[in-house]
Steps between C-alpha positions, in 0.01 A plus 500: 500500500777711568569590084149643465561714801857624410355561189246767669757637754688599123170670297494692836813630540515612085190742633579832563412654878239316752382178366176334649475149515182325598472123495403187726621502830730166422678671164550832718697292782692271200594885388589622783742242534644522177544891517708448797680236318401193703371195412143465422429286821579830714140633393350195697625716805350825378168548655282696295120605578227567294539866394820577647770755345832408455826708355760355313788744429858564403744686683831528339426209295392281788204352488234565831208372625386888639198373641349220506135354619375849616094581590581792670280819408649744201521881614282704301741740267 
């Protein structure tokens, strides 16, 4: 599963500025994995609830899991 997924984590990172990525909770953890550069299995550890957000970033070419399984409220802008 992990070449479908890599293949993603690519056609994301050719996209200019914020991507959003919306998928099935299983896939997201798989991708999460991947973007860090683990094995696929590591996404069996990721909890991830129904409507949760999650950031993925890079900083200074590392990849980061920001955020991850968060229900909190949003502040209003």
């Amino acid at each position: 599963m992990s070449d479908p997924v890599d293949r993603a984590i690519a056609t994301v990172l050719e996209a200019l500025g914020p991507r959003l990525v919306v998928s099935h909770g299983k896939l997201l953890r798989a991708f999460a994995a991947r973007w860090i550069s683990s094995d696929i299995e590591l996404g069996s550890h990721l909890p991830l609830d129904t409507a949760a957000l999650c950031i993925l970033e890079r900083e200074a070419g590392t990849p980061l899991l920001r955020l991850w399984n968060w229900q909190g409220q949003l502040p209003r802008a």
